[in-house]
PQR file of N, CA, C, O and H, with PARSE charges and radii, in Angstrom:
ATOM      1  N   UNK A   1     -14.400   6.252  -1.485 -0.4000 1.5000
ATOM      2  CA  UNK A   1     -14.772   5.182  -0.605 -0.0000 2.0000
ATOM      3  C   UNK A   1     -14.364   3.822  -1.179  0.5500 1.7000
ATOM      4  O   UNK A   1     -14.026   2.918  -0.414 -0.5500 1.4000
ATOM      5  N   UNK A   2     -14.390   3.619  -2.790 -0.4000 1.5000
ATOM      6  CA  UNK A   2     -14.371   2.008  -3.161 -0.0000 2.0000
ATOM      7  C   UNK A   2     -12.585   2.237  -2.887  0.5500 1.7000
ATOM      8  O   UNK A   2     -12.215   1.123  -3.258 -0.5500 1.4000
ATOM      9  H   UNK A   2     -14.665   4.353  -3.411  0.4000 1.0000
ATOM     10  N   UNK A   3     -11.709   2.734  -2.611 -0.4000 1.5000
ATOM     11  CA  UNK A   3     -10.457   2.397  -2.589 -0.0000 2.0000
ATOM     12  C   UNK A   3     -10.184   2.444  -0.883  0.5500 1.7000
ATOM     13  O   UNK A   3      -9.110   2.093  -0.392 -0.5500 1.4000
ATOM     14  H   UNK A   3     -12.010   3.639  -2.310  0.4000 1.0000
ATOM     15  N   UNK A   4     -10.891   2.744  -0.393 -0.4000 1.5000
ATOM     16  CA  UNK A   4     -10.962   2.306   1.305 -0.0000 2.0000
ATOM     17  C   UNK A   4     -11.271   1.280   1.775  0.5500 1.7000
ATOM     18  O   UNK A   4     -10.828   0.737   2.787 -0.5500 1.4000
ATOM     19  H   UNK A   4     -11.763   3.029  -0.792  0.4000 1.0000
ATOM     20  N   UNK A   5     -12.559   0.732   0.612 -0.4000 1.5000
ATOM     21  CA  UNK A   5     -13.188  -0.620   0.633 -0.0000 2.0000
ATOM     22  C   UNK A   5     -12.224  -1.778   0.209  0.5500 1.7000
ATOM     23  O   UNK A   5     -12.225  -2.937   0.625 -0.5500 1.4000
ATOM     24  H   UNK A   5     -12.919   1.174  -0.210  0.4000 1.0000
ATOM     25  N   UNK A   6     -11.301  -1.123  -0.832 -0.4000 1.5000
ATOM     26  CA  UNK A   6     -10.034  -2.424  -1.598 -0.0000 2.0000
ATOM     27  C   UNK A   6      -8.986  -2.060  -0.724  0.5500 1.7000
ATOM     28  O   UNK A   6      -8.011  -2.640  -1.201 -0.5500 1.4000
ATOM     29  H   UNK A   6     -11.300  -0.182  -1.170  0.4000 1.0000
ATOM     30  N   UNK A   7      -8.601  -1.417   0.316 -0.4000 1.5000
ATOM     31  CA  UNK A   7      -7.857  -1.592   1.179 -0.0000 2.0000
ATOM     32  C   UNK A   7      -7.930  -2.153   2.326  0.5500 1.7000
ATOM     33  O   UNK A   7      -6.908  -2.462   2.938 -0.5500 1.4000
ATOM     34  H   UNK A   7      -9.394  -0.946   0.704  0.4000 1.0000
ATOM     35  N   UNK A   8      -9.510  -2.439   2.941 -0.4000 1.5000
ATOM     36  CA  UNK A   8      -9.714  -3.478   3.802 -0.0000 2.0000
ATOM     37  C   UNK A   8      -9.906  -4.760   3.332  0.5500 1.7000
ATOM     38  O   UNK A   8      -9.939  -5.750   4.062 -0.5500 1.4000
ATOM     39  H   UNK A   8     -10.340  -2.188   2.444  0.4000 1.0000
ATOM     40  N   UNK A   9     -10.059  -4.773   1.906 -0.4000 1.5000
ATOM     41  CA  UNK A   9     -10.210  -6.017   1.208 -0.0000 2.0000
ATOM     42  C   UNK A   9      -8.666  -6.883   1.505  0.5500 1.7000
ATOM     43  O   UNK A   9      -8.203  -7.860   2.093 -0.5500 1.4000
ATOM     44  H   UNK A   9     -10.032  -3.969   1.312  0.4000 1.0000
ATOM     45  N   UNK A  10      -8.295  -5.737   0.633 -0.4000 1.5000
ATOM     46  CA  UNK A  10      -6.106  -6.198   0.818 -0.0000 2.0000
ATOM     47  C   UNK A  10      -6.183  -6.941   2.105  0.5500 1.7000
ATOM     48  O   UNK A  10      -6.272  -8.168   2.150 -0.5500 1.4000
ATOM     49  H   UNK A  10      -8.672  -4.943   0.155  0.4000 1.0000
ATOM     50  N   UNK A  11      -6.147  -6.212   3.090 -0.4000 1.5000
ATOM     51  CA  UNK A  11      -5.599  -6.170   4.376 -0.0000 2.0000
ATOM     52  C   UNK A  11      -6.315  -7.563   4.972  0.5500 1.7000
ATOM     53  O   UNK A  11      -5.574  -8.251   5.674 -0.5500 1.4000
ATOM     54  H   UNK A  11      -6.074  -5.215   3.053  0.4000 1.0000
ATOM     55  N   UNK A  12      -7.783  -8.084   4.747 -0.4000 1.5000
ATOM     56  CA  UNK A  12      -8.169  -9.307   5.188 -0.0000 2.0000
ATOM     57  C   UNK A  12      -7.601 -10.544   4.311  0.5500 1.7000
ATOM     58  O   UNK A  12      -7.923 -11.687   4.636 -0.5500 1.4000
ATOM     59  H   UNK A  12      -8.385  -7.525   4.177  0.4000 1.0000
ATOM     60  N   UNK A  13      -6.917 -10.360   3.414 -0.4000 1.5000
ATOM     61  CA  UNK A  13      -6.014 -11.172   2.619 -0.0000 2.0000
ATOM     62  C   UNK A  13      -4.686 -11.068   3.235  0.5500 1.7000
ATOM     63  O   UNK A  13      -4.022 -11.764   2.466 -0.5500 1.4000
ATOM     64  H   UNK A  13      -6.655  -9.432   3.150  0.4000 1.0000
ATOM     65  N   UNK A  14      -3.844 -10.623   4.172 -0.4000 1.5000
ATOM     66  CA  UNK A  14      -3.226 -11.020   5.166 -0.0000 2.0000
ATOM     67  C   UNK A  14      -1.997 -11.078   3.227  0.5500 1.7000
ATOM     68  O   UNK A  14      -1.728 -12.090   2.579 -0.5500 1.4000
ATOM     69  H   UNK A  14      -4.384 -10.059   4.797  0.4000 1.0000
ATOM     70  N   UNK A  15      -1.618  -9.733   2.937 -0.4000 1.5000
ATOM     71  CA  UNK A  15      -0.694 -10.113   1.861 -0.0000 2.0000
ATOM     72  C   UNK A  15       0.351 -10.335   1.981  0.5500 1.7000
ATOM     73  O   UNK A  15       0.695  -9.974   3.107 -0.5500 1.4000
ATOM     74  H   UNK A  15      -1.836  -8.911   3.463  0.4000 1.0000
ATOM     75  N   UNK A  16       1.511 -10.951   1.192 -0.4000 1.5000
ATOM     76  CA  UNK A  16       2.540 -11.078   1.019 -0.0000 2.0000
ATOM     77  C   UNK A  16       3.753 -10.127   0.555  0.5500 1.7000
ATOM     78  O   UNK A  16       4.292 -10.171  -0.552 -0.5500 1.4000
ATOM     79  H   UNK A  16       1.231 -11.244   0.277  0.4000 1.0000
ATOM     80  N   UNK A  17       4.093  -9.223   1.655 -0.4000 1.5000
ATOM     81  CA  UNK A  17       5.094  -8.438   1.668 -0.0000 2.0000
ATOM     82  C   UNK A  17       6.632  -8.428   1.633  0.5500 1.7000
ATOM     83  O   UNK A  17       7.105  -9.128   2.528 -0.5500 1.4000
ATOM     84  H   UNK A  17       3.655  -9.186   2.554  0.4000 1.0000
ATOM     85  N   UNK A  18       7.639  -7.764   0.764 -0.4000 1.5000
ATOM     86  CA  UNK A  18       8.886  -8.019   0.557 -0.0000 2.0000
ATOM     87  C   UNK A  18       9.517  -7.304   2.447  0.5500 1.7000
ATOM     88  O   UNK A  18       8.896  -6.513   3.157 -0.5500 1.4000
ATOM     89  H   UNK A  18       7.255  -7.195   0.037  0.4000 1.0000
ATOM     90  N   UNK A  19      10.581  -7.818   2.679 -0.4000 1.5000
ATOM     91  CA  UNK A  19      11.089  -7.430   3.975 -0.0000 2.0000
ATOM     92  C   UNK A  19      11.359  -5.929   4.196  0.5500 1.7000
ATOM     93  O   UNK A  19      11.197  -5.400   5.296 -0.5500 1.4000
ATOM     94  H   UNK A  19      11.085  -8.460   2.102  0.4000 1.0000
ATOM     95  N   UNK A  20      11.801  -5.232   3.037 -0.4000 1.5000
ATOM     96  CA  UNK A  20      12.076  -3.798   2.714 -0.0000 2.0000
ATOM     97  C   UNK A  20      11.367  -3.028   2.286  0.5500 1.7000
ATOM     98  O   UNK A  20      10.221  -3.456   2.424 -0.5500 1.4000
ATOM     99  H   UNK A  20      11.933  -5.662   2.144  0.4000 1.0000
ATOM    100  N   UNK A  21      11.382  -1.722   1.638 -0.4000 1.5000
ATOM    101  CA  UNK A  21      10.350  -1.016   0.985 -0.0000 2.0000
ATOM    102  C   UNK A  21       9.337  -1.348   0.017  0.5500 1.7000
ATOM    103  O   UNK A  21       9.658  -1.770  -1.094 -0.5500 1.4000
ATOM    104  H   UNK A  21      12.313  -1.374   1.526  0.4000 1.0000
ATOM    105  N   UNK A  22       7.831  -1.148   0.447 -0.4000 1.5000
ATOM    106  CA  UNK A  22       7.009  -1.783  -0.205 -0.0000 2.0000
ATOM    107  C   UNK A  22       5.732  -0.329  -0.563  0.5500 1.7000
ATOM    108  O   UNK A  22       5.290   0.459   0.273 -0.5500 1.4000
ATOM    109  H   UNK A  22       7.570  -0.806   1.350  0.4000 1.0000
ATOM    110  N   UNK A  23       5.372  -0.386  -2.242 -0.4000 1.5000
ATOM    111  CA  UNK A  23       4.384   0.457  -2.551 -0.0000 2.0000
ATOM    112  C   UNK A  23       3.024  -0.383  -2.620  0.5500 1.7000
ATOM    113  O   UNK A  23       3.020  -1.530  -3.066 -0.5500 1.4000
ATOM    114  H   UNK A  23       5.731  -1.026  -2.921  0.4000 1.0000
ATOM    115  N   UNK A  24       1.863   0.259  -2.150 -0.4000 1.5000
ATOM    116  CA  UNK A  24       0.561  -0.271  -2.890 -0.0000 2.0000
ATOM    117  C   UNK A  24      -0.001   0.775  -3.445  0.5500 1.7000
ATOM    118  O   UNK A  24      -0.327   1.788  -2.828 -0.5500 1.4000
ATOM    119  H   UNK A  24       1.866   1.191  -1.787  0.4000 1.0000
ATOM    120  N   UNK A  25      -0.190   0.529  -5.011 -0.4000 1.5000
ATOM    121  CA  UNK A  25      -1.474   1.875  -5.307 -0.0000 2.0000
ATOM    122  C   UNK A  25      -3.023   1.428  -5.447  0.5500 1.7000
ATOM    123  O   UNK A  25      -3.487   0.583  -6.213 -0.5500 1.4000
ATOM    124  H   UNK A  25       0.075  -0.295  -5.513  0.4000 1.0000
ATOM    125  N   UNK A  26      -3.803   2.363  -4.337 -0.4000 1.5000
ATOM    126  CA  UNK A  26      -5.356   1.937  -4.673 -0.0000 2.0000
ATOM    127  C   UNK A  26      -5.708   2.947  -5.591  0.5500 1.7000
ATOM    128  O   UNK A  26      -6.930   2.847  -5.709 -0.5500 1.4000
ATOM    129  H   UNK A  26      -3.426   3.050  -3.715  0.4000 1.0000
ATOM    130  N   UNK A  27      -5.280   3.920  -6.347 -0.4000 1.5000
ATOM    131  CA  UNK A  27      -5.765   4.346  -7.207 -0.0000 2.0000
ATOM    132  C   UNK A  27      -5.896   6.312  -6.399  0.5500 1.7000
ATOM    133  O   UNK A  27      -5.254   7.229  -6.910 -0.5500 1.4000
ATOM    134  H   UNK A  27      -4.288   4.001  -6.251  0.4000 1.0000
ATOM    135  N   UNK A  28      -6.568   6.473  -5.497 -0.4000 1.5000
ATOM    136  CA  UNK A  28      -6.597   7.748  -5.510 -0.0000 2.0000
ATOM    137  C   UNK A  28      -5.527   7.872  -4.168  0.5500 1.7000
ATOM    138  O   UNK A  28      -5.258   8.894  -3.535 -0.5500 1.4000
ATOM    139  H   UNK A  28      -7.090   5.728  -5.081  0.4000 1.0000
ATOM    140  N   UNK A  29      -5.084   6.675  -3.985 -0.4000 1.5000
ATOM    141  CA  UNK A  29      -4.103   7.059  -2.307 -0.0000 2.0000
ATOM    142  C   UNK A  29      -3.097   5.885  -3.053  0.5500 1.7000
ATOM    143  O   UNK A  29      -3.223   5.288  -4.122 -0.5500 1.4000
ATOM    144  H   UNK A  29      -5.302   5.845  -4.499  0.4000 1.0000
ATOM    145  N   UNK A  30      -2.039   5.835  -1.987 -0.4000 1.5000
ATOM    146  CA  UNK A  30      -0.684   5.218  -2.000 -0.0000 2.0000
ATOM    147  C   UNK A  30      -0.521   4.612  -0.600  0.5500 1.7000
ATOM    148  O   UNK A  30      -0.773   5.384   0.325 -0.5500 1.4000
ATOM    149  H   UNK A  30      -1.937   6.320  -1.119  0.4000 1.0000
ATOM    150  N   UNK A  31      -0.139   3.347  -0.277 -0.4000 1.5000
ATOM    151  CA  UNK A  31       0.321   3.006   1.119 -0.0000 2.0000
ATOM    152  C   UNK A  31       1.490   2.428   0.794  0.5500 1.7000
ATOM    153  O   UNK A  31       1.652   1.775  -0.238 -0.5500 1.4000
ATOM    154  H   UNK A  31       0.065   2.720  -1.029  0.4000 1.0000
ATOM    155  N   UNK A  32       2.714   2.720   1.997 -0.4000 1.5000
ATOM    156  CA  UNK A  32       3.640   2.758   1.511 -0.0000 2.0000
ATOM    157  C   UNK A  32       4.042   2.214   3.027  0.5500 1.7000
ATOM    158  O   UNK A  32       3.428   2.586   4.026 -0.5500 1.4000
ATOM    159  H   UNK A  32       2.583   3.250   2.835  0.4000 1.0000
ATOM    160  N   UNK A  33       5.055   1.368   3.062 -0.4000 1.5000
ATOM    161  CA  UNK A  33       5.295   0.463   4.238 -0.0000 2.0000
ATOM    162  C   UNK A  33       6.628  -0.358   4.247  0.5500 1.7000
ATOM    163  O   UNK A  33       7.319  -0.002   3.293 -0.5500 1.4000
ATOM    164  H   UNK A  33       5.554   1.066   2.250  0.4000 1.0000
ATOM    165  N   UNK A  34       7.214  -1.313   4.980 -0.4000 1.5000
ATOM    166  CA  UNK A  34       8.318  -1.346   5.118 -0.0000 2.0000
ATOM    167  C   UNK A  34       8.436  -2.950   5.985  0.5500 1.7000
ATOM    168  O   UNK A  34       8.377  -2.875   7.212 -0.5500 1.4000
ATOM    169  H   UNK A  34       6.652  -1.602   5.755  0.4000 1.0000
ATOM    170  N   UNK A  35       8.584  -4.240   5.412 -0.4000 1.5000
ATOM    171  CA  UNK A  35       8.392  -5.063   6.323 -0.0000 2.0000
ATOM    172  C   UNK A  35       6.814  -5.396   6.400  0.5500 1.7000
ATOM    173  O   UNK A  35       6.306  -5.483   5.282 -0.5500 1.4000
ATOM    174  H   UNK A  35       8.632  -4.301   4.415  0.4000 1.0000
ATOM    175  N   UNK A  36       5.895  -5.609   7.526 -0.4000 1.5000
ATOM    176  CA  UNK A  36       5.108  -6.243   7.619 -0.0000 2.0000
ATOM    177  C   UNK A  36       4.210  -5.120   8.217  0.5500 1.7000
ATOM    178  O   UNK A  36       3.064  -5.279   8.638 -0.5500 1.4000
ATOM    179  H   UNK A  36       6.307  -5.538   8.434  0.4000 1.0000
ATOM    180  N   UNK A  37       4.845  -4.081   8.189 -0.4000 1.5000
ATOM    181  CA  UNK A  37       4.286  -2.604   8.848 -0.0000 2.0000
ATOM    182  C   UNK A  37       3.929  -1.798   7.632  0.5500 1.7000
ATOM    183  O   UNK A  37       4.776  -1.452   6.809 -0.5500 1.4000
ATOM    184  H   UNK A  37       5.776  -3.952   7.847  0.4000 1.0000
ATOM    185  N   UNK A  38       2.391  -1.450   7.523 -0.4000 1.5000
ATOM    186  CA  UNK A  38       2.557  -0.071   6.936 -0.0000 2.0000
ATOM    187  C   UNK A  38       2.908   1.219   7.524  0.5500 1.7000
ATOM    188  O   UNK A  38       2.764   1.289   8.745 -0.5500 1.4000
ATOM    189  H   UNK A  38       1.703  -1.731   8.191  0.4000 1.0000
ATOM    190  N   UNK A  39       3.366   2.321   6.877 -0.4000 1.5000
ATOM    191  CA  UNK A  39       4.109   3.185   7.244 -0.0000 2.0000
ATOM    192  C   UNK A  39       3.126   4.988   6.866  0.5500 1.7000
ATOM    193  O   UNK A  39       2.703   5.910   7.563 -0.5500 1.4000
ATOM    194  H   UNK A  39       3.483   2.265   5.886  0.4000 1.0000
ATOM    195  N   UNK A  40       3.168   4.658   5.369 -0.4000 1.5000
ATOM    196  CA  UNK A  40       2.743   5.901   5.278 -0.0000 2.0000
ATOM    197  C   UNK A  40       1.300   6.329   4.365  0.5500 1.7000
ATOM    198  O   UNK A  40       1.330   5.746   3.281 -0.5500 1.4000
ATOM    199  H   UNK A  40       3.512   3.909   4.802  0.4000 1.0000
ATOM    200  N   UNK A  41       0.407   6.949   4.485 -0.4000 1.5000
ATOM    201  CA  UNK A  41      -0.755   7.062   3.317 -0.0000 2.0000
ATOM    202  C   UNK A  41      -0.191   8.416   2.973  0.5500 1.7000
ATOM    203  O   UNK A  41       0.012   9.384   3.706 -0.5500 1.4000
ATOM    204  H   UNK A  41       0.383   7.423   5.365  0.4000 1.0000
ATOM    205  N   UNK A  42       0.168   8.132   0.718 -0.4000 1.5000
ATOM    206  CA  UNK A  42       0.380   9.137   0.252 -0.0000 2.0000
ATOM    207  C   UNK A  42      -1.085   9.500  -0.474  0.5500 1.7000
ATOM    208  O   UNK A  42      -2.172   8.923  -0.502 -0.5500 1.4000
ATOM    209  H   UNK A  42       0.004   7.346   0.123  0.4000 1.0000
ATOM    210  N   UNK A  43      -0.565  10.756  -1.053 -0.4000 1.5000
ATOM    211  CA  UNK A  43      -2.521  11.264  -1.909 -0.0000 2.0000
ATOM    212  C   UNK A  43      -1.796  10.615  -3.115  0.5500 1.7000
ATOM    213  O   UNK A  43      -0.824   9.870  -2.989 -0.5500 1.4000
ATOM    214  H   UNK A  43       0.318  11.224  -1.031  0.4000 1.0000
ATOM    215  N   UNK A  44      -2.321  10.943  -4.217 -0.4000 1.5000
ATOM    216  CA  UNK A  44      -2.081  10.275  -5.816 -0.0000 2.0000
ATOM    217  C   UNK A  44      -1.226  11.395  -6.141  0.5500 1.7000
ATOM    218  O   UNK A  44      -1.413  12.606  -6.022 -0.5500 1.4000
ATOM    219  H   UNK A  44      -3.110  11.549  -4.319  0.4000 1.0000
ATOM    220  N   UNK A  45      -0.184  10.684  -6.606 -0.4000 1.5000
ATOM    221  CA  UNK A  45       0.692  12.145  -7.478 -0.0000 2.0000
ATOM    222  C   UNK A  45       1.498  11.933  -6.610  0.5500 1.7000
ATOM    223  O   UNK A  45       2.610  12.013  -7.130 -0.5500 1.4000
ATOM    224  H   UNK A  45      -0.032   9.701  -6.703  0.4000 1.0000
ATOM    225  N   UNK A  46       1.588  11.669  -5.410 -0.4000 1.5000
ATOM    226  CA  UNK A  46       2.739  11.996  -4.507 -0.0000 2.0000
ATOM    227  C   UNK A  46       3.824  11.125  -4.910  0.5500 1.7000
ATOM    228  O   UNK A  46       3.548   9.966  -5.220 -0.5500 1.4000
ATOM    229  H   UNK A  46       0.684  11.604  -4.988  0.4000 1.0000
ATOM    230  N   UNK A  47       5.149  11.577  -4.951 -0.4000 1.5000
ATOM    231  CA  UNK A  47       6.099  10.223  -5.153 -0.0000 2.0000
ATOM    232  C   UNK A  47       6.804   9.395  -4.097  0.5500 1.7000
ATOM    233  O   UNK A  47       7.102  10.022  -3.080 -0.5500 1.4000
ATOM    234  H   UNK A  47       5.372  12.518  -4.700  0.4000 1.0000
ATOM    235  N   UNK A  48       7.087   8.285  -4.129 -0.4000 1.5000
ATOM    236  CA  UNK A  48       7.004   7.032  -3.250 -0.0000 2.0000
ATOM    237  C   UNK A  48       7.945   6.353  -3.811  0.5500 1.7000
ATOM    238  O   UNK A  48       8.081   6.326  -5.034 -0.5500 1.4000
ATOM    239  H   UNK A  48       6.845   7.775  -4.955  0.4000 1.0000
ATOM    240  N   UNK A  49       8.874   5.586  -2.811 -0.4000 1.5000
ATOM    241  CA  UNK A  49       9.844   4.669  -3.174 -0.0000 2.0000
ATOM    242  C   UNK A  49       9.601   3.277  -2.096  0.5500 1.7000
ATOM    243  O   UNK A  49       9.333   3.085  -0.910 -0.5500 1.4000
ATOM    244  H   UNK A  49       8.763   5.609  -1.817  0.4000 1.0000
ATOM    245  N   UNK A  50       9.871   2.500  -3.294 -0.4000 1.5000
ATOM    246  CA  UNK A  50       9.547   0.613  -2.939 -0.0000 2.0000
ATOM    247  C   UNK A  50       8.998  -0.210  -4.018  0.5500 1.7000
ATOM    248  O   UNK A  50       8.530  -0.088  -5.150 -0.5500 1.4000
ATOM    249  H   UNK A  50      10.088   2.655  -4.257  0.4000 1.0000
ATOM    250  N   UNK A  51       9.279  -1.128  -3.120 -0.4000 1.5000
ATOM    251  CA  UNK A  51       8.938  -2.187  -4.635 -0.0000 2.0000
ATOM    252  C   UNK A  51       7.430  -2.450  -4.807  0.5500 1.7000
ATOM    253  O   UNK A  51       6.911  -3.229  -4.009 -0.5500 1.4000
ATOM    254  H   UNK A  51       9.659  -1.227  -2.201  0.4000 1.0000
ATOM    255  N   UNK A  52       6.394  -1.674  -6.116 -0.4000 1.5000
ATOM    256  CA  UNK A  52       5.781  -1.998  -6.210 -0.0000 2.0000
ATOM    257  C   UNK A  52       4.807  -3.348  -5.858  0.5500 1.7000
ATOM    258  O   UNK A  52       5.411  -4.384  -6.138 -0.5500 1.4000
ATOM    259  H   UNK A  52       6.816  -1.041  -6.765  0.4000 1.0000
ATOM    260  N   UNK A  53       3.661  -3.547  -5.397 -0.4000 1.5000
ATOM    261  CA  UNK A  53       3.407  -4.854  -5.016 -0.0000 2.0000
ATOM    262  C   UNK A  53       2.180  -4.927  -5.624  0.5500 1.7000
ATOM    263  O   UNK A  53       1.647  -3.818  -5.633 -0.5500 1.4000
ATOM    264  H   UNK A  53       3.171  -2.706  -5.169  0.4000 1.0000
ATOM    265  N   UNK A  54       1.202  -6.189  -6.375 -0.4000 1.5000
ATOM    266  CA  UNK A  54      -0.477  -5.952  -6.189 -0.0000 2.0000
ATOM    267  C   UNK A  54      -0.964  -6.581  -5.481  0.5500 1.7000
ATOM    268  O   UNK A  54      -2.175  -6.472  -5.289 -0.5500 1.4000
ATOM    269  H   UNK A  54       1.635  -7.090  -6.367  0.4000 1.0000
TER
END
């Protein structure tokens, strides 16, 4: 739950995203997105390409 909670946290901070492939890790998930769109929720472990972001 606290990494569901720091992902609505993120998200009301309205962040600053690169135009192309973009990673976020909350720790037990991955969101993974593209532009100003997120795209995909990975589990942990899964591998993911983009430019890291915090």
């Amino acid at each position: 739950m606290e990494d569901l909670f720091a992902l609505e946290e993120w998200r009301r901070r309205s962040p600053d995203v690169p135009d192309g492939p973009w990673l976020k890790d909350f720790g037990s998930f991955k969101l993974r997105g593209e532009g100003k769109y997120p795209k995909t929720f990975l589990l942990k472990g899964q591998a993911a390409q983009g430019q890291n972001i915090e």
